[in-house]
TIFI-918591 format. One record per residue: x, y, z of N, C-alpha, C in turn; chain. Coordinates in Angstrom, 3 decimals, always signed. Layout:
BEGIN
X / Y / Z / X / Y / Z / X / Y / Z / A
...
% end
This chain:
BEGIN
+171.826 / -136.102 / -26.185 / +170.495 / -135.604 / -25.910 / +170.382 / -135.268 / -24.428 / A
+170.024 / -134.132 / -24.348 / +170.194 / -133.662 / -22.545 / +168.322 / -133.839 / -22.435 / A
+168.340 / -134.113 / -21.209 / +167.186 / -134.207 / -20.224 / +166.539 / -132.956 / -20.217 / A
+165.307 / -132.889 / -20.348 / +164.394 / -131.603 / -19.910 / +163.824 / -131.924 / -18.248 / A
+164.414 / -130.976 / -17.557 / +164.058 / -131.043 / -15.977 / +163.039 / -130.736 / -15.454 / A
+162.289 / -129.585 / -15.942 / +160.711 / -129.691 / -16.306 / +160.288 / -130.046 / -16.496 / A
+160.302 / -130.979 / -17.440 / +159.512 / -131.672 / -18.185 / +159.414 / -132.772 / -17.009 / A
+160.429 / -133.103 / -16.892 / +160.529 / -134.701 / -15.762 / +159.827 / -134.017 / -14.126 / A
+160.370 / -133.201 / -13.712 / +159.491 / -133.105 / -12.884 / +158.051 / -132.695 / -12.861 / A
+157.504 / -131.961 / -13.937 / +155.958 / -131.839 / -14.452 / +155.568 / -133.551 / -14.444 / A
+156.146 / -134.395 / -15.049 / +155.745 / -135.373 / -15.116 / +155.504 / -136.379 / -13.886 / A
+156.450 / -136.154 / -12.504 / +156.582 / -136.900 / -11.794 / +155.195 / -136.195 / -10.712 / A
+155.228 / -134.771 / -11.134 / +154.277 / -134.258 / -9.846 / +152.649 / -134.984 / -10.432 / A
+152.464 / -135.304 / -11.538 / +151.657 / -135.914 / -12.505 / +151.130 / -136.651 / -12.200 / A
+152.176 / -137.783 / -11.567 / +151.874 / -139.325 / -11.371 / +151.909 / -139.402 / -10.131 / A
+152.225 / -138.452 / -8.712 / +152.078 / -138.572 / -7.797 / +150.509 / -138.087 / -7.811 / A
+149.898 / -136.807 / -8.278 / +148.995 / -136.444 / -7.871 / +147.693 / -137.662 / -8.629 / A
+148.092 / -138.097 / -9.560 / +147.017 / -139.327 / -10.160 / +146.883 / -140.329 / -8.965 / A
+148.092 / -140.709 / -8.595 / +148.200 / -141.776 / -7.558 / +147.733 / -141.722 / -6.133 / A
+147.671 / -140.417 / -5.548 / +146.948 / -139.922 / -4.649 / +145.325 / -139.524 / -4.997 / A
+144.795 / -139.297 / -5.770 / +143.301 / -139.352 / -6.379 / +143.002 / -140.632 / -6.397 / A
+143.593 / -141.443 / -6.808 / +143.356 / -143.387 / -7.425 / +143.182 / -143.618 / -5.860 / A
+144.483 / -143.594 / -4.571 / +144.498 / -144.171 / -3.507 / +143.133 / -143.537 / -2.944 / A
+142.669 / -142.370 / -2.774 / +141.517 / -141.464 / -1.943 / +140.045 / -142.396 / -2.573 / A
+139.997 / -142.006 / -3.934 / +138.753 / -142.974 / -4.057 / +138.733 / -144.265 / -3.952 / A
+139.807 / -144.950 / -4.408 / +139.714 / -146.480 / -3.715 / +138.961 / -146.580 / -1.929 / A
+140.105 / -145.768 / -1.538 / +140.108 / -146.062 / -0.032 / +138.467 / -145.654 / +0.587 / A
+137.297 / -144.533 / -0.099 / +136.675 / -144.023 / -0.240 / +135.617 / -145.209 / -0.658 / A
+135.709 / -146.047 / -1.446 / +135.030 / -146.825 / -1.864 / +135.036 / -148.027 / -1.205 / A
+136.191 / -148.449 / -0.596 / +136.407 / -149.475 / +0.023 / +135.928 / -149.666 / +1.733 / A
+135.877 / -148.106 / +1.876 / +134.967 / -148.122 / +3.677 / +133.874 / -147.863 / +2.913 / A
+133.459 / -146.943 / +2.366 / +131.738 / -147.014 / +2.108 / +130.768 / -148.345 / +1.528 / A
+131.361 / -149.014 / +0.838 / +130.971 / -150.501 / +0.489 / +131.319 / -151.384 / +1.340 / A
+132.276 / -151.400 / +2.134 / +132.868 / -152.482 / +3.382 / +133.920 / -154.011 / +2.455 / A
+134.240 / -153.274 / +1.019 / +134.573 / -154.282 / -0.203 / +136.611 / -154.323 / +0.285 / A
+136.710 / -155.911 / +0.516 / +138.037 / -156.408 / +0.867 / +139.007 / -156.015 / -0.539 / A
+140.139 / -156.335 / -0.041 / +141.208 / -156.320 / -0.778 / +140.781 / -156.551 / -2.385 / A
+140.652 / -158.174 / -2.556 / +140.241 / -158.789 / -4.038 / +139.495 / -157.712 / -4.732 / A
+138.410 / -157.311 / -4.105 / +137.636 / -156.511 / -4.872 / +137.929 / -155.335 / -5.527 / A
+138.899 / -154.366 / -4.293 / +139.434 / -153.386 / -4.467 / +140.371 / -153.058 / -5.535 / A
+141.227 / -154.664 / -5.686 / +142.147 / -154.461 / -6.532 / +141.842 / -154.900 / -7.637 / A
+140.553 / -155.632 / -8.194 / +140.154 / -155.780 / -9.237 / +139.484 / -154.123 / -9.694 / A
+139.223 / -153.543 / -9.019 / +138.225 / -152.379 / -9.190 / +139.705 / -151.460 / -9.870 / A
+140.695 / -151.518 / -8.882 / +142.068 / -150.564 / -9.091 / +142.537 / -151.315 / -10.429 / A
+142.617 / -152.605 / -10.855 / +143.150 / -153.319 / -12.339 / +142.422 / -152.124 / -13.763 / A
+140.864 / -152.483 / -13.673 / +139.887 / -151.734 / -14.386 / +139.777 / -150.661 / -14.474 / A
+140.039 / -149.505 / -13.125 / +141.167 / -148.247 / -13.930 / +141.824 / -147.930 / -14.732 / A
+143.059 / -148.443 / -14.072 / +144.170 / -148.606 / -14.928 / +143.779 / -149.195 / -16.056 / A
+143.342 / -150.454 / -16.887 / +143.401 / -150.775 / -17.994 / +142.329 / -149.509 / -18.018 / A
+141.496 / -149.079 / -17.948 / +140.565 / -148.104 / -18.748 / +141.537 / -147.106 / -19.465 / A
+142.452 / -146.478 / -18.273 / +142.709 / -145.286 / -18.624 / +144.217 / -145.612 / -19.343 / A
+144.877 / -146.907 / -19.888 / +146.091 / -147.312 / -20.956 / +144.656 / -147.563 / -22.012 / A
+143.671 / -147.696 / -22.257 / +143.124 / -147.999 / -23.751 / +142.574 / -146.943 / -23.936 / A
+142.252 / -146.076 / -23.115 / +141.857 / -144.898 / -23.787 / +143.157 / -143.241 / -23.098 / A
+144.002 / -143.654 / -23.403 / +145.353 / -143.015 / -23.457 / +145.730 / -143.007 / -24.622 / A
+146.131 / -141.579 / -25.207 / +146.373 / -141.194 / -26.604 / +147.509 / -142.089 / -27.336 / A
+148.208 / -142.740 / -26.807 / +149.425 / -143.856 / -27.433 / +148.203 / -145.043 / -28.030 / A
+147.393 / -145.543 / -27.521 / +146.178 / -146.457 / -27.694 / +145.270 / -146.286 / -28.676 / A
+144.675 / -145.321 / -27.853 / +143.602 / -144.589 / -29.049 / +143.391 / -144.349 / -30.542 / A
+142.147 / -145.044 / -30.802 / +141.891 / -144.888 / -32.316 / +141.627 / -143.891 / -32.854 / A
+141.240 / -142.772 / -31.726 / +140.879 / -141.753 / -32.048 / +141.891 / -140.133 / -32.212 / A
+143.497 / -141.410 / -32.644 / +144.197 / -140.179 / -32.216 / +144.803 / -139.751 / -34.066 / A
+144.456 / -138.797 / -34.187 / +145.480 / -138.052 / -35.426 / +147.012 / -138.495 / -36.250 / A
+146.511 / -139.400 / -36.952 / +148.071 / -139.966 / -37.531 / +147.986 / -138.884 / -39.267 / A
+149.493 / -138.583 / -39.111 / +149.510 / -137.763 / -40.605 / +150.618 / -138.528 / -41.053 / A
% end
């Protein structure tokens, strides 16, 4: 099975550009509230789990035939 190189790099530019949106509003939220680390990274946990339960592998709402 050969590698799709597109595909992998579509995917990697993906997760950089998610990860740079996630870091901007954190960081965004974290001077405008004056909210430390703990908070931040509970706030950054609750993302992430939001967006793995409602990610189509998860989802109840996804099309099984």
């Amino acid at each position: 099975m050969q590698r799709d190189l597109q595909l992998t790099v579509r995917m990697v530019i993906s997760f950089l550009a998610l990860t740079l949106i996630y870091l901007v509003f954190l960081s965004f939220i974290a001077m405008y509230f004056g909210l430390g680390i703990l908070p931040i990274s509970i706030i950054a946990g609750l993302m992430i789990g939001a967006q793995w339960y409602f990610s189509a592998k998860h989802s109840s709402l996804e099309h099984r035939n």
